[in-house]
N, C-alpha and C positions, 0 to 999 in steps of 0.2 A: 549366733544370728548376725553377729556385726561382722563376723568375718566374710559369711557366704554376699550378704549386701557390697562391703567391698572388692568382695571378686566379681560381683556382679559389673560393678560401676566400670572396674579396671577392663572387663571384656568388652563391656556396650564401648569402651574411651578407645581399643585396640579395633572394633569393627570400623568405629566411622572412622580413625584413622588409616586402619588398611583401605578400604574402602577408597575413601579420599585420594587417597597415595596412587591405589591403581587407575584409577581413572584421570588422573595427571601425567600417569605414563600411556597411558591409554589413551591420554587428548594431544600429548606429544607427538607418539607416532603417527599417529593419524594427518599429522600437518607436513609430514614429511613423504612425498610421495616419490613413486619407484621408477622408472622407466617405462615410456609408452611409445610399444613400436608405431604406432599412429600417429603421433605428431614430429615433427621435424627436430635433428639433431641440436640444430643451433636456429636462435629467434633473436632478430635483435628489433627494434622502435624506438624512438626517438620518444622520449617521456614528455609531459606536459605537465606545467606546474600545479594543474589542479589534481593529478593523480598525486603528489610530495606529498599534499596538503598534512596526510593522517600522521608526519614527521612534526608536525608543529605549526604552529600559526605564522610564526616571525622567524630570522635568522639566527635572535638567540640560542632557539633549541634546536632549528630545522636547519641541519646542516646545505638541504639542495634551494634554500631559500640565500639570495645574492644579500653579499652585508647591503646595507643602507645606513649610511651616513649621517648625521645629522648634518647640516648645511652644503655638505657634499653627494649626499645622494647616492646610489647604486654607483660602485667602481669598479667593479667586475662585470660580467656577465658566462652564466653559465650555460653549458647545452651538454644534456643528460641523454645520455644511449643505456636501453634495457636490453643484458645479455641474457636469454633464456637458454641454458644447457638441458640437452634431454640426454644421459648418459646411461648407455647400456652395461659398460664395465669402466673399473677405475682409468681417466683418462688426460692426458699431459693438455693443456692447453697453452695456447699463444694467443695474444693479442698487440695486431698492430693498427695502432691509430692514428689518423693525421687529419692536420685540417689546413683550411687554403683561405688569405684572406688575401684584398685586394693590394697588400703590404704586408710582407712578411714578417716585416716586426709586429702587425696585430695578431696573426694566425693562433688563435685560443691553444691552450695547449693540454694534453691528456693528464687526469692524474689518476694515480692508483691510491691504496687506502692510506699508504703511509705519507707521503703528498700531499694528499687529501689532509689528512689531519694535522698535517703539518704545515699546510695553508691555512687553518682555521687555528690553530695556535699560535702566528704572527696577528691576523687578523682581530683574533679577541686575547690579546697581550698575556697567552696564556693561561688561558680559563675566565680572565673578565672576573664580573663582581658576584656570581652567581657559580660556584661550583658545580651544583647538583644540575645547573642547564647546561656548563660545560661537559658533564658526564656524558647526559645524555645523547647530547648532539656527537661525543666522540664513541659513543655505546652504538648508535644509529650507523655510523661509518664504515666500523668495524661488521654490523653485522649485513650489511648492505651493497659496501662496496667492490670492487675486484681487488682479491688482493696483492696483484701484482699483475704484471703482464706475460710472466711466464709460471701457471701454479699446474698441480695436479687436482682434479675434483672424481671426487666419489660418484657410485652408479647412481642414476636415479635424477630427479629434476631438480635445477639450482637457478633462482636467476640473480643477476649482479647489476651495479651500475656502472656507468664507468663516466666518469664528471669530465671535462672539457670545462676551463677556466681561460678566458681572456679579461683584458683591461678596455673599459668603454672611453670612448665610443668605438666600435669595431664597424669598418666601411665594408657596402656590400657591395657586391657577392661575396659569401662565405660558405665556404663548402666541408663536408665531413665525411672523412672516408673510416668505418672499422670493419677489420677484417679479422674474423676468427678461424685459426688453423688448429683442425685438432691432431693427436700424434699419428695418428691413418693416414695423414695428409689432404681429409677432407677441407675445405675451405669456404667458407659463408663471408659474402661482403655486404655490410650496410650502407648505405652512402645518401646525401641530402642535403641539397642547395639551398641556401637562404638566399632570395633577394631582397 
């Protein structure tokens, strides 16, 4: 009898584990969606900090949140473009980004994911005094950001950020130009004046 109760136990422990298991593979794929002839190859918009938000409250953790200084205040500022890819087969991409300030020594400048996190590791001397917000915030970049300006992406929808970092004050007009070229030679431009 004690043996059939612990086979018992061990199957009920093997369903809700199966169980469990497939439906975390099963909740994975489902967030990865495929290519839709219906919507546009390449999307790009200008992000707004209240969409960041769900990265973090502060720039501790939330990497598209600008440092803030104690008696220095905001030294940066940044301006975030969303790349939306809708990709029918595996495909080469380019990005070329620029920006125009009314001095060229201010003109914010593009970074990619390694930049990116390598601006946030001068910034916070390396991880700062909190590890696990350090993780997070370079966990957040890696999986967010473009990882360079020339990669390959898989079929199917991906979207990316792509950070622009200047030093404040930045005088206006300030303008951004990104151009996405994919290897067809199709080419999608975003472009947006601040005054």
């Amino acid at each position: 009898m004690m043996r059939s109760t612990r086979q018992v136990e061990r199957l009920v422990l093997f369903v809700v584990l199966g169980g469990t298991l497939f439906g975390l593979l099963l909740g994975s794929c489902a967030t990865t969606q495929g290519y839709d002839a219906g919507i546009p190859n390449v999307s790009m918009s200008h992000v707004q900090g209240s969409d960041l938000s769900k990265y973090g409250a502060s720039f501790v953790e939330n990497p598209f949140k600008e440092p803030n200084i104690i008696f220095a205040g905001k030294l940066y500022e940044f301006y975030i473009v969303k790349i939306s890819l809708n990709l029918e087969e595996k495909t080469q991409i380019r990005i070329e980004a620029d920006s125009k300030a009314s001095s060229a020594a201010d003109a914010p400048v593009p970074y990619n994911q390694a930049e990116f996190i390598h601006f946030w590791d001068i910034v916070s001397n390396q991880g700062g005094p909190n590890p696990a917000q350090y993780e997070r915030r370079k966990r957040t970049i890696e999986d967010t950001v473009i990882p360079d300006f020339e990669f390959t992406e898989n079929p199917g929808q991906h979207s990316y950020f792509l950070v622009f970092i200047g030093k404040r004050p930045i005088k206006r007009p300030l303008s951004y130009d990104v151009r996405v070229v994919l290897e067809n030679g199709e080419s999608f431009l975003f472009s947006e004046t601040l005054e």
